[in-house]
ROLO-527405 format. One line per 3 residues: number of its first residue (from 1); their letters; for each residue x, y, z of C-alpha. Coordinates in nm, 3 decimals, always signed. Example, Ala and Ser with C-alpha at 12.3 -4.5 7.8 and 13.67 -1.06 7.14 Angstrom:
BEGIN
1 = as = +1.230/-0.450/+0.780; +1.367/-0.106/+0.714
***
This chain:
BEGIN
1 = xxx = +16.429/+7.867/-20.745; +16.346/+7.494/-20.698; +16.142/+7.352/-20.447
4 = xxx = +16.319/+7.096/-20.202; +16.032/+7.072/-19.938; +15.930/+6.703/-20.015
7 = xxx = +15.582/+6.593/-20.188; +15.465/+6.233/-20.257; +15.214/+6.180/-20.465
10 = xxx = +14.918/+5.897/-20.358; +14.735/+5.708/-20.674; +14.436/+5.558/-20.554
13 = xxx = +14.147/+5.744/-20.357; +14.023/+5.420/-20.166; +14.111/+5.337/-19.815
16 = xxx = +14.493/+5.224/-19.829; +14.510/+5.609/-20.040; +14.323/+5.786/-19.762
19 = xxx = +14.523/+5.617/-19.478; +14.872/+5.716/-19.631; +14.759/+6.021/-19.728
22 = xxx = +14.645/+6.070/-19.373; +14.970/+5.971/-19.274; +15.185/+6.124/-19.471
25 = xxx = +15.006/+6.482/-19.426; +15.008/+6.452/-19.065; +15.409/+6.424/-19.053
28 = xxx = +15.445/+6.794/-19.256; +15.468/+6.628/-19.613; +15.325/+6.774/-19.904
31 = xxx = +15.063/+6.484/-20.074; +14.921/+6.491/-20.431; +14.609/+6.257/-20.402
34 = xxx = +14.465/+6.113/-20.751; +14.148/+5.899/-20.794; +13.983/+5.824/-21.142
37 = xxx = +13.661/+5.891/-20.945; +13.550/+6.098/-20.649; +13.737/+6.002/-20.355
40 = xxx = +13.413/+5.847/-20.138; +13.315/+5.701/-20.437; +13.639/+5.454/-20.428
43 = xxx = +13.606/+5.089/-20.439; +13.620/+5.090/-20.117; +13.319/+5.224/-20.055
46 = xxx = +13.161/+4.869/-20.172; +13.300/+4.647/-19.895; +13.037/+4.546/-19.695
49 = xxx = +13.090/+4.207/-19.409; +13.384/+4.386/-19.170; +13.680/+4.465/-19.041
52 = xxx = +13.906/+4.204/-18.796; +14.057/+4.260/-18.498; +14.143/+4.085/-18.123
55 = xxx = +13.928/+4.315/-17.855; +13.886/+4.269/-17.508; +13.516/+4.043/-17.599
58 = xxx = +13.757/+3.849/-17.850; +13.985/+3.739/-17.574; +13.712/+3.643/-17.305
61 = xxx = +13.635/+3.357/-17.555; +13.953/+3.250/-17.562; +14.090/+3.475/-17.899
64 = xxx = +14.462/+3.674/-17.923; +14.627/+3.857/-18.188; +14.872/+3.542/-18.218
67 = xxx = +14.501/+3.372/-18.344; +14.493/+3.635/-18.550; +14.780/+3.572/-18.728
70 = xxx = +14.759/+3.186/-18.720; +14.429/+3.198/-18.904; +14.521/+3.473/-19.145
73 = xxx = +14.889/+3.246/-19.249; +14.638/+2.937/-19.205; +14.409/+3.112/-19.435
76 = xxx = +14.691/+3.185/-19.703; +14.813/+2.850/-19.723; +15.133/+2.956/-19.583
79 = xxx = +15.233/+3.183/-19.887; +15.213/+3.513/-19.636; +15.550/+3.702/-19.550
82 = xxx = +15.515/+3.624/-19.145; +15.652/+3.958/-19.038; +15.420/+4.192/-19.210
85 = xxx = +15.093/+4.015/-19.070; +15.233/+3.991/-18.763; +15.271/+4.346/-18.729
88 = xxx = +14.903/+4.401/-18.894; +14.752/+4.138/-18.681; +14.887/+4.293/-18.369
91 = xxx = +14.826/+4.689/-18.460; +14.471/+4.581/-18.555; +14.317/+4.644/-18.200
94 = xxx = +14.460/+5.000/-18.216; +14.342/+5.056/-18.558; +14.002/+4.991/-18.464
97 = xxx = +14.027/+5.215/-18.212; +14.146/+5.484/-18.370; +13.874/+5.439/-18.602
100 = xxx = +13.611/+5.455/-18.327; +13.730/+5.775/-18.246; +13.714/+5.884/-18.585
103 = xxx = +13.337/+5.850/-18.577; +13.309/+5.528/-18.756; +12.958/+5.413/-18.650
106 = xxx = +13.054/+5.020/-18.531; +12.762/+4.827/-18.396; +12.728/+4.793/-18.060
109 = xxx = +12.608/+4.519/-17.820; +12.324/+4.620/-17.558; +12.631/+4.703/-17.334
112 = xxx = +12.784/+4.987/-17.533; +13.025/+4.738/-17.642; +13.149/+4.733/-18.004
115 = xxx = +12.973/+4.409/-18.144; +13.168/+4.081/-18.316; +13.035/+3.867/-18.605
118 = xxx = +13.173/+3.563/-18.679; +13.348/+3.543/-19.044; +13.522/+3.296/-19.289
121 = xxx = +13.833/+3.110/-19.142; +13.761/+3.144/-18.745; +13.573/+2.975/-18.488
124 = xxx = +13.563/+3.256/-18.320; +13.392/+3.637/-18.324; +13.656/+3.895/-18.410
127 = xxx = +13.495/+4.084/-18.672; +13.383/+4.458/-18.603; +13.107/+4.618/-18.849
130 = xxx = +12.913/+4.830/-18.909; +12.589/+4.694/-19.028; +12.661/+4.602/-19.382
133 = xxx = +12.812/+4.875/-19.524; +13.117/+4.871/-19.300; +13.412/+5.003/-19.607
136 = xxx = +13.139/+5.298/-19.701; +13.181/+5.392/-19.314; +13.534/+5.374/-19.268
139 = xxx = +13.601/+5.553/-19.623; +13.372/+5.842/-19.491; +13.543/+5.891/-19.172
142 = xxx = +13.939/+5.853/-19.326; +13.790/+6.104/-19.591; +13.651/+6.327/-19.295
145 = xxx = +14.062/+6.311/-19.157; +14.164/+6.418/-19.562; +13.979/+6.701/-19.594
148 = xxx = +14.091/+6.815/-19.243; +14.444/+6.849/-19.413; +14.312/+6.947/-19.757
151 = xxx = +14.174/+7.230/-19.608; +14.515/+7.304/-19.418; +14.664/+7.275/-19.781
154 = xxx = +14.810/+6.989/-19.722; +14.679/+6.779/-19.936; +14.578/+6.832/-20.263
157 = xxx = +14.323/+6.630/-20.430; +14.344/+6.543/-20.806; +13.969/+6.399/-20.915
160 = xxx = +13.869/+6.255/-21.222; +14.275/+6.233/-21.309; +14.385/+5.854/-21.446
163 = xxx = +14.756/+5.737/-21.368; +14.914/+5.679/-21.735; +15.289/+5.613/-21.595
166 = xxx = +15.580/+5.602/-21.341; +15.868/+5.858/-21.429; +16.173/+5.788/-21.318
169 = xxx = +16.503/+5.949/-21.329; +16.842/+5.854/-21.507; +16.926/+5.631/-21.232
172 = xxx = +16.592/+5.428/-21.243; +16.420/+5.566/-20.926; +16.061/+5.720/-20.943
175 = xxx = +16.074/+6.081/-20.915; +15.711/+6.156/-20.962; +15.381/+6.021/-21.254
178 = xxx = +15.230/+6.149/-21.575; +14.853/+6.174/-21.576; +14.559/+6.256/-21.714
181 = xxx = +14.264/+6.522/-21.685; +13.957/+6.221/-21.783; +13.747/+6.584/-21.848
184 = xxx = +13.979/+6.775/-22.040; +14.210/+6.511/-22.155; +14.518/+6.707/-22.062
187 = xxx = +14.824/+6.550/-22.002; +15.068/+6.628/-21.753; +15.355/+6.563/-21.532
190 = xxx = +15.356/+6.583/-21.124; +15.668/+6.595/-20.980; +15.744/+6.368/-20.624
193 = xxx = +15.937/+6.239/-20.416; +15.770/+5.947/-20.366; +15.489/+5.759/-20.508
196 = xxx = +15.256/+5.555/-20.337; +15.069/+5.293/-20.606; +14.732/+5.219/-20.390
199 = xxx = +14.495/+5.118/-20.683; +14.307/+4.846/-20.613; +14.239/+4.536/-20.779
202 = xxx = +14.265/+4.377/-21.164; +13.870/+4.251/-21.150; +13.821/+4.405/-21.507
205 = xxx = +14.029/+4.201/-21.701; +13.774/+3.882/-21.568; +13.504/+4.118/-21.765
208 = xxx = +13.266/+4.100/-21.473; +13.348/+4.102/-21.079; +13.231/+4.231/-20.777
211 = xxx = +13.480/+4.503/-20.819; +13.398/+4.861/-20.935; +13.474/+4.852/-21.353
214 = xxx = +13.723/+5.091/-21.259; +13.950/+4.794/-21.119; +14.068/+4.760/-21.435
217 = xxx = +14.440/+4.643/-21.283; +14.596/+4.905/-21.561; +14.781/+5.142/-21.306
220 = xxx = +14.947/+4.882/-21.203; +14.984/+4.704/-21.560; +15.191/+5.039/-21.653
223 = xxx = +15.421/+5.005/-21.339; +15.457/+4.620/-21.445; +15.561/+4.741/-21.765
226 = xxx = +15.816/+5.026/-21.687; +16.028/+4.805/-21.462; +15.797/+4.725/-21.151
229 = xxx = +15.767/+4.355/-21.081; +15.428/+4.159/-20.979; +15.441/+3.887/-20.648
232 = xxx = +15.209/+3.621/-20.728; +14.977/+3.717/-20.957; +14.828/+3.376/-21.004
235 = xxx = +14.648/+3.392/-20.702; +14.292/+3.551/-20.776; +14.005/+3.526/-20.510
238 = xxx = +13.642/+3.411/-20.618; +13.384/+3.501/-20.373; +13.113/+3.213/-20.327
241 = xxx = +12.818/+3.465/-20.261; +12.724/+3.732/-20.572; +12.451/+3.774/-20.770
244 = xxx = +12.528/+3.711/-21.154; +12.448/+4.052/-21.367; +12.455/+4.158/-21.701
247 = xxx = +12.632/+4.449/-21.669; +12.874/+4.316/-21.316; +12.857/+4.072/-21.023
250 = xxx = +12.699/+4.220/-20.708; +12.858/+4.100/-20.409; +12.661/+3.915/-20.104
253 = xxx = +12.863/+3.949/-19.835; +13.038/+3.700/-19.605; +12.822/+3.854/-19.367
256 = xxx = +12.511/+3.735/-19.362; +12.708/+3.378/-19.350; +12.824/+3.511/-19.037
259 = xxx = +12.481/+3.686/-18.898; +12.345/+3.271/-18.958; +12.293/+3.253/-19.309
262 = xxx = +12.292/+2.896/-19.435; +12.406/+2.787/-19.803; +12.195/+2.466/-19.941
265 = xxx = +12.066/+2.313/-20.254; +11.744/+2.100/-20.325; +11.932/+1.716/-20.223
268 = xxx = +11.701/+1.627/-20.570; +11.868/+1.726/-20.882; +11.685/+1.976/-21.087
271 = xxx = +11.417/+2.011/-20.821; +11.221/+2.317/-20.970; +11.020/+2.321/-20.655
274 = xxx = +10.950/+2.703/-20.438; +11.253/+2.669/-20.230; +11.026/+2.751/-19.940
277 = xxx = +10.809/+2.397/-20.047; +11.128/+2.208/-19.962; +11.096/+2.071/-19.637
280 = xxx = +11.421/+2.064/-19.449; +11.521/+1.748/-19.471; +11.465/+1.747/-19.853
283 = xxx = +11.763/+2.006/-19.826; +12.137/+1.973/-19.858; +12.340/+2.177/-19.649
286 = xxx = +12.698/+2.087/-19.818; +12.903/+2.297/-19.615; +12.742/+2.213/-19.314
289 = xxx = +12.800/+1.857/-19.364; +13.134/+1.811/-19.535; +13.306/+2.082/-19.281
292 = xxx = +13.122/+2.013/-18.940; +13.373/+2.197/-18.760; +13.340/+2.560/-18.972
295 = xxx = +13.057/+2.510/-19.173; +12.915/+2.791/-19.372; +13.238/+2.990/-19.245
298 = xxx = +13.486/+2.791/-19.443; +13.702/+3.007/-19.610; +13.602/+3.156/-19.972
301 = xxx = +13.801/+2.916/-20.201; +13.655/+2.647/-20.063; +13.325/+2.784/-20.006
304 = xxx = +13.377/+2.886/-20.360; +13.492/+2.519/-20.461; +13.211/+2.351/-20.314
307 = xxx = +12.955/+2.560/-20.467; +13.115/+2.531/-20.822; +13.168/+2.131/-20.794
310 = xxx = +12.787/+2.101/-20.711; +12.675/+2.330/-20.958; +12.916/+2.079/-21.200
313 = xxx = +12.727/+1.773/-21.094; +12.387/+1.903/-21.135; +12.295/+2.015/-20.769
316 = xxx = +12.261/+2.375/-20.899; +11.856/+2.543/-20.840; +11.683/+2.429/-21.147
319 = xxx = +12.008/+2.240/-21.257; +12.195/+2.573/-21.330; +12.443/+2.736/-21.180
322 = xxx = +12.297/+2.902/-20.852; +12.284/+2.762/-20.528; +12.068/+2.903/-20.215
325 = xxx = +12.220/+3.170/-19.952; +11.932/+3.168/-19.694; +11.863/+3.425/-19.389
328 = xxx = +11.519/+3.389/-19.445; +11.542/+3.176/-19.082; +11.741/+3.438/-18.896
331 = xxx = +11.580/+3.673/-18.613; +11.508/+4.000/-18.731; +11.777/+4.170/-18.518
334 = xxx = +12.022/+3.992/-18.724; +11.846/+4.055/-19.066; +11.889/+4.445/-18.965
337 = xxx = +12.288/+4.410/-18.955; +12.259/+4.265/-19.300; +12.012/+4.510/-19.422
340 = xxx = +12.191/+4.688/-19.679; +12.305/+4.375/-19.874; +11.959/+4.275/-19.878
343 = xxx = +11.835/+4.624/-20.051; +12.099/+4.511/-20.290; +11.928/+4.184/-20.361
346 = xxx = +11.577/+4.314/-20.356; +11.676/+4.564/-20.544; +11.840/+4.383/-20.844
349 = xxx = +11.687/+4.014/-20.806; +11.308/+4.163/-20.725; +11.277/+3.875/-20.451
352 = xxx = +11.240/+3.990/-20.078; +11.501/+3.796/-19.912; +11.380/+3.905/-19.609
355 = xxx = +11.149/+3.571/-19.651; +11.295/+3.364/-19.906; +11.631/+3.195/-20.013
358 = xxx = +11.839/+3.432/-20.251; +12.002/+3.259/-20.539; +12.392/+3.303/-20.558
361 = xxx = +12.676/+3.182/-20.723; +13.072/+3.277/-20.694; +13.223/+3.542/-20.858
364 = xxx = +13.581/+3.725/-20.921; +13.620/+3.902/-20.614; +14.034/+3.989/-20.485
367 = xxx = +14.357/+4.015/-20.593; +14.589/+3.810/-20.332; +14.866/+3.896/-20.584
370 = xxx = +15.000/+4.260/-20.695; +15.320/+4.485/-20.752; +15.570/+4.289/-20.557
373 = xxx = +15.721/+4.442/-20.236; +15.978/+4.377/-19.984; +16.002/+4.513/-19.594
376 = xxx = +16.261/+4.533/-19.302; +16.155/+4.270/-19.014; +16.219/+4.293/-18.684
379 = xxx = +16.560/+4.109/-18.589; +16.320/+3.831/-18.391; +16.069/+3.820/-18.702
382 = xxx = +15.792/+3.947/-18.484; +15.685/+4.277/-18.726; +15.809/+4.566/-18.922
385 = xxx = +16.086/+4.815/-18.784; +15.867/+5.102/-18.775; +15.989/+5.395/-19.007
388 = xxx = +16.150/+5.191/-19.206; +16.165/+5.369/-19.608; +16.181/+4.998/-19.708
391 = xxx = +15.861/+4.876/-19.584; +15.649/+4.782/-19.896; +15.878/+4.971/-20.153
394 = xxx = +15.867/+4.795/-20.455; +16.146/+4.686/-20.657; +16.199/+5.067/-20.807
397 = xxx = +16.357/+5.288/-20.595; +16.113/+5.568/-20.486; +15.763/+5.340/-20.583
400 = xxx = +15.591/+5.211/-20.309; +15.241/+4.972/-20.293; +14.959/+4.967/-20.057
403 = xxx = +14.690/+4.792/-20.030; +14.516/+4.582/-20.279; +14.792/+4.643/-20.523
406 = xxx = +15.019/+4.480/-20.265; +15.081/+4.141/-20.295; +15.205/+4.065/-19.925
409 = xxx = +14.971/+3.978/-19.673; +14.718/+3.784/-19.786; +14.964/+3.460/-19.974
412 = xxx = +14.747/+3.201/-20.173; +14.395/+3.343/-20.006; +14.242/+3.636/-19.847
415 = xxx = +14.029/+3.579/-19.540; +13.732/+3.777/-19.502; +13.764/+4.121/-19.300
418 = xxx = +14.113/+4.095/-19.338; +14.139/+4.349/-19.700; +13.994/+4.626/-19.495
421 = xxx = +14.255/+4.584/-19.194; +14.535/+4.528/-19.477; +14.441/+4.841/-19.644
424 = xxx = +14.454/+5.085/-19.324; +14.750/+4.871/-19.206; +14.922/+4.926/-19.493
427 = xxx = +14.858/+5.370/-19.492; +14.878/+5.447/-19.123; +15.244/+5.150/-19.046
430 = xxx = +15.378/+5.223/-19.362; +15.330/+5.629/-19.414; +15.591/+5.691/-19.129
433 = xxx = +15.897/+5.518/-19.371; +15.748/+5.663/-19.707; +15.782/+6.014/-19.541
436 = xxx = +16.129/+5.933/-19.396; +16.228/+5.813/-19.751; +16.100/+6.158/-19.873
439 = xxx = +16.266/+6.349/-19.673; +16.612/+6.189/-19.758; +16.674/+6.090/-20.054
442 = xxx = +16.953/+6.228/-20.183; +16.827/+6.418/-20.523; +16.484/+6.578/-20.447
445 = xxx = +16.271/+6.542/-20.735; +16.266/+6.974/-20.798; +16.602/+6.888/-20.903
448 = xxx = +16.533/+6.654/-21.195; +16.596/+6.813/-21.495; +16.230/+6.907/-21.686
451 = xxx = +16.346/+6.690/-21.961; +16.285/+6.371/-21.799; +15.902/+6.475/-21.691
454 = xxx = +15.871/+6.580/-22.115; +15.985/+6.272/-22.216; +15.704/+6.069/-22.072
457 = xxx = +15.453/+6.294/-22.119; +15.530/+6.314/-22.471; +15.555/+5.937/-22.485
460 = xxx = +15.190/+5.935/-22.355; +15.063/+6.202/-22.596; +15.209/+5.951/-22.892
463 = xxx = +14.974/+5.656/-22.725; +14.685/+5.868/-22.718; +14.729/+5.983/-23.024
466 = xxx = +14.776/+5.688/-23.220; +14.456/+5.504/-23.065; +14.241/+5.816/-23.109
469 = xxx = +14.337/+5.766/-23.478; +14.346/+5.441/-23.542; +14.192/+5.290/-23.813
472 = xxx = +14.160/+4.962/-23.778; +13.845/+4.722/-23.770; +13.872/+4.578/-23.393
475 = xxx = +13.608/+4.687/-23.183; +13.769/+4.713/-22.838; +13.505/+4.646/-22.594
478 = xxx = +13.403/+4.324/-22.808; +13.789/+4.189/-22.732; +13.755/+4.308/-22.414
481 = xxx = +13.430/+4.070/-22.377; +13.652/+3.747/-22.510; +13.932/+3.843/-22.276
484 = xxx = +13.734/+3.841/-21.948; +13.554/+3.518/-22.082; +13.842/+3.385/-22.163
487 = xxx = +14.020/+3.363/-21.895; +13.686/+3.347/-21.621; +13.672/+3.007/-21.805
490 = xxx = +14.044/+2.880/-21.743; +14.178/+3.049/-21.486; +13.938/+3.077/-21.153
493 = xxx = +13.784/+2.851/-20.969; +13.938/+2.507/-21.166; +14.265/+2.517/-21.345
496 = xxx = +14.410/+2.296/-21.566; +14.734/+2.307/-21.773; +14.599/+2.211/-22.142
499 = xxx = +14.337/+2.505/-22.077; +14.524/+2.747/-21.963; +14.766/+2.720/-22.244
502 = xxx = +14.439/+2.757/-22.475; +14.356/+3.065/-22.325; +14.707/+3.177/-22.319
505 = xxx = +14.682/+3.156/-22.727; +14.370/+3.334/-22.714; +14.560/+3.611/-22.484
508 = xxx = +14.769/+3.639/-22.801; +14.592/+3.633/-23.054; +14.361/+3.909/-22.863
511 = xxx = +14.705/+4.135/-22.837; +14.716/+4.089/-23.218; +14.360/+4.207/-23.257
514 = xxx = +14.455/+4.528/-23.020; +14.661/+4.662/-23.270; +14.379/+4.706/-23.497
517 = xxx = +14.143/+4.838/-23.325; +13.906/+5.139/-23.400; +13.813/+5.382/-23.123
520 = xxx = +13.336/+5.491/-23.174; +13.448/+5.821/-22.989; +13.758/+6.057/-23.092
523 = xxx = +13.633/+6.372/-22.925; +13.883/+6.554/-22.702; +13.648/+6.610/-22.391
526 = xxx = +13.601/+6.360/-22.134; +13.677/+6.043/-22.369; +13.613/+5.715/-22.204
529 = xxx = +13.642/+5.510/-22.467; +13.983/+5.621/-22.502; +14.074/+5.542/-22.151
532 = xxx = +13.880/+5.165/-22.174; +14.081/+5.111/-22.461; +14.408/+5.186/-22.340
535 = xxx = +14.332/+5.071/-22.056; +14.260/+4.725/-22.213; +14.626/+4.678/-22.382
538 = xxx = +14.727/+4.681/-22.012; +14.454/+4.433/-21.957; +14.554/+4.214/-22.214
541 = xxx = +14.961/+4.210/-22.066; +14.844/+4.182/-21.731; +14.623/+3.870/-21.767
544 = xxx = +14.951/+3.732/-21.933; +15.108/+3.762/-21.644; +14.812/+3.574/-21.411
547 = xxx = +14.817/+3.281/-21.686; +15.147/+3.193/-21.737; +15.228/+3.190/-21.378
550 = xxx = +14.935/+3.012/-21.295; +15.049/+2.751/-21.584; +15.395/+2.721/-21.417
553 = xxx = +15.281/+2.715/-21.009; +15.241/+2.326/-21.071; +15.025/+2.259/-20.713
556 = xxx = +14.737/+2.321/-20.579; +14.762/+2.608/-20.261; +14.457/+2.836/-20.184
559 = xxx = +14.251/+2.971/-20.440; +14.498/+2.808/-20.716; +14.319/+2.486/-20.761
562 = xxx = +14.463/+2.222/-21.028; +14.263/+1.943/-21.130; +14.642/+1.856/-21.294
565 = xxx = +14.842/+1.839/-20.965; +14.565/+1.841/-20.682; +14.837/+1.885/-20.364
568 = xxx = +15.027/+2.146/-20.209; +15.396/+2.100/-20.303; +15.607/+2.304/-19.999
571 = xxx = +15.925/+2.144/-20.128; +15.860/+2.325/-20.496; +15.646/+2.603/-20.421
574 = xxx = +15.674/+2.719/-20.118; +15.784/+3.037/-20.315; +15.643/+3.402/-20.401
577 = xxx = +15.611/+3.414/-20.752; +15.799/+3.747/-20.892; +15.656/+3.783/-21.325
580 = xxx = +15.912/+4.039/-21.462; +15.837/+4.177/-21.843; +16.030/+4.336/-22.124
583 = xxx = +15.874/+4.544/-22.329; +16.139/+4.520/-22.564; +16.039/+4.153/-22.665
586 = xxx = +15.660/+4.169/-22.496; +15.745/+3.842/-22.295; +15.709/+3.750/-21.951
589 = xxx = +15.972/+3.597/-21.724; +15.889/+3.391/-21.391; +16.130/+3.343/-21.082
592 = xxx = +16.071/+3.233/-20.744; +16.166/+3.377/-20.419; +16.133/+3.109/-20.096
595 = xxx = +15.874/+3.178/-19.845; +16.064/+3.221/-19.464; +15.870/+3.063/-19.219
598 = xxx = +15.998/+3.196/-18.912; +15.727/+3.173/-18.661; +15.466/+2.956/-18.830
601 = xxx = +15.574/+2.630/-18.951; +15.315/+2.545/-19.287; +15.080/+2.243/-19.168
604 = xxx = +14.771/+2.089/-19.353; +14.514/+2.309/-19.452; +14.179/+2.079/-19.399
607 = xxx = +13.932/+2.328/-19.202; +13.859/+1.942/-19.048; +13.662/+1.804/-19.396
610 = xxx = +13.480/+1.517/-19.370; +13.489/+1.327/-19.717; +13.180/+1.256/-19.853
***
């Protein structure tokens, strides 16, 4: 007898997956959770500066939720859908809230009040933490809510399973995934009636990031490639503050620019000096001086910008590329908020930076773009209609995207604080319409015939099989090493179009290599290099995608900097950016979609500069 009580299945164990799981289980639907790692061991676990919100101490200086929004469109460069941060500007008070009485452990001020930091973008303290380890809290405490229902049975968490692929039915709309057991390497259909894509990021395919190397951007690749289309996925973030590794990028959070922390470099070039032998006015505090109104709190492409363009003209500590982040100056109350970032630092740089400059330079951080989505406004353009099924569904019927993965909040950059409100925004406002959707479409998924589920199971099987036995004399992770050089080099922090068409050539000529590749490990038990490598022809199509759009976005908006055409072009491109692919040919088409500005007419975005 088949089953019509409705089930959607969640991809993605991080915060945006816990909240809609949350969500969802709370309204009496059925939810299949899957994470390629332990849930509290999600990516989000490794946000560290805060969350943002308008509070009651926000608006005695003078803040709103309108601000909110202002500076978060501001922030974007315009390229944000108004509606949808509208609605997660003004629901963010009640989110934190809720949060609160979830257990999350906020700081608090000497009056029991939950404490404010300023962050990138505001002149004005509206961002709550929790020391600085503020997404390791929050994922605790929505994981805390999970198992609640997991224990109620409903929901049911799939661990250590990777997403291989959408299925959908005869008439194109997603009726559940195929996946795989990463211990025993089964795989296997799951039947739903909807699926919720909350997977993160695409930091991988940079080869290092700040992000976990499990943001490897191919769940979403595999939905780009069975239909799905990607908004904007040009529009990468670099984070000014990390710590260059070997293996990865360790972030430095925004926060301890917030908590006071000053960014500077030696005014004389190649000065090799202790940095705490430079007097202070043998220092050069950039950001202080070129933005006197926002200083260190500039947001992160420019930050970013700055930092890169003096590293360029030989400003760097030593004459490298490194600049100083210094809290060594800040009271010790404030070096306690920031004390798990500085572990980090201690811990992999062996300085104590507790009492001396660390040494930082930007690194591949976000994902402003992602599977593209659409929503149902409010007739006055002020929000979402709430319950909506079409609120972040993507462009297949059935397939929905939250979170990272979603391309619309954040437009041409994200503003610090704001990925962790997006995330929860996106789980808890959204979760109400994905259940509705659930519970009416009109041919539950225990109806679709078993066929359809064998066909892409077996389709999977073939792609497994054929890299487990390949032959060939490509070693993957050494193309995998070119690829996130590649295209670190010509398409982050400065773009340019004769570059970028290089390293679009090298993108091909890498695709070639894939097909002759040789797998070190063909065991059928927990097979990594199986997944990396499959993984990695995903990579490959994906950072096809971020090139050529970035090659045809002719303007400079955000973090999409162009040495080539240096100013914003509203006229031309104040558009999304949809990247559509056939598999059939392997070739990417671009169209545009215009940018309603309803509430918020686009302005100059200057943070008040003062040229040099």
């Amino acid at each position: 007898m088949a089953n019509n009580k409705p089930r959607v299945i969640v991809v993605g164990g991080g915060l945006a997956g816990l909240s809609a799981s949350v969500r969802i289980a709370e309204a009496g639907v059925a939810v299949d959770l899957f994470s390629m790692v332990p849930v509290k061991r999600s990516h989000s676990v490794c946000a560290q500066g805060g969350i943002n919100a308008c509070n009651e101490v926000a608006r005695q200086q003078g803040y709103s939720e309108w601000m909110h929004f202002d500076e978060t469109l501001y922030g974007g460069d315009f390229l944000n859908h108004q509606p949808p941060v509208y609605e997660m500007t003004h629901w963010a008070p009640k989110i934190i809230d809720l949060l609160d009485r979830m257990g999350v452990p906020f700081n608090r001020t000497s009056e029991g009040q939950r404490d404010l930091r300023m962050f990138g973008g505001s002149l004005f303290k509206r961002t709550h933490f929790a020391g600085a380890t503020t997404g390791q809290q929050l994922l605790y405490a929505l994981d805390e809510q999970a198992r609640r229902y997991e224990d109620e049975g409903k929901i049911n968490k799939y661990e250590f399973w990777e997403f291989l692929w959408p299925v959908l039915d005869e008439t194109g709309t997603c009726k559940g995934i195929v996946a795989q057991d990463m211990r025993t390497m089964q795989i296997r259909s799951f039947r739903a009636d909807a699926v919720v894509m909350a997977t993160g990021g695409p930091g991988l395919i940079f080869g290092k990031s700040t992000m976990s190397v499990i943001c490897n951007g191919g769940a979403a690749a595999r939905c780009y490639q069975a239909g799905a289309w990607l908004g904007n996925p040009e529009f990468i973030q670099v984070h000014p503050t990390a710590i260059p590794g070997e293996d990865k990028c360790r972030l430095m959070s925004e926060s301890a620019r917030g908590e006071g922390g000053r960014v500077w470099v030696p005014r004389k070039k190649g000065d090799d000096r202790h940095p705490n032998d430079i007097p202070e006015n043998e220092r050069y505090y950039f950001l202080e001086e070129r933005y006197p109104k926002y200083g260190n709190l500039v947001p992160r492409d420019i930050a970013t910008r700055e930092i890169f363009n003096m590293c360029q003209q030989g400003y760097g500590v030593g004459g490298g590329r490194m600049v100083y982040l210094d809290v060594s100056h800040l009271p010790m109350a404030n070096k306690k908020k920031l004390a798990g970032i500085l572990e980090i630092y201690e811990k992999f740089v062996g300085d104590n930076p507790y009492e001396m400059p660390m040494k930082i330079f930007p690194a591949v951080h976000y994902s402003m773009g992602g599977l593209y989505t659409r929503y149902t406004p409010k007739p006055d353009n002020k929000g979402l209609v709430l319950g909506d099924p079409g609120n972040m569904m993507t462009n297949i019927p059935g397939l929905y995207a939250l979170g990272e993965v979603n391309y619309q909040y954040h437009g041409a950059t994200r503003l610090g604080a704001n990925a962790l409100l997006n995330c929860i925004f996106d789980g808890l406002f959204c979760g109400l319409g994905i259940v509705n959707y659930a519970r009416e479409v009109a041919k539950p998924a225990s109806e679709v015939s078993a066929g359809v589920y064998d066909n892409i199971v077996k389709q999977e099987e073939e792609k497994a099989r054929k890299l487990i036995e390949a032959k060939g004399e490509n070693n993957p992770y050494l193309i995998h090493e070119r690829l996130g050089n590649e295209l670190t080099d010509c398409c982050t922090v400065v773009r340019e179009e004769k570059r970028m068409l290089q390293g679009y050539d090298v993108l091909r000529e890498l695709k070639q290599q894939y097909k002759s590749i040789r797998l070190s490990d063909t065991g059928a038990w927990t097979n990594q290099n199986l997944s990396f490598s499959r993984a990695l022809g995903d990579m490959l199509i994906y950072g096809e995608a971020i090139l050529k759009t970035a090659i045809e976005r002719k303007e400079s908006r955000g973090s999409h900097y162009r040495t080539d055409y240096p100013e914003r072009d509203d006229v031309n491109f104040l558009k999304t950016t949809i990247s559509k692919y056939d598999p059939a040919t392997d070739t990417h088409t671009t169209v545009y979609e215009d940018v309603p500005t309803p509430l918020v007419q686009p302005r100059p975005r200057t943070y008040g500069k003062v040229d040099a």
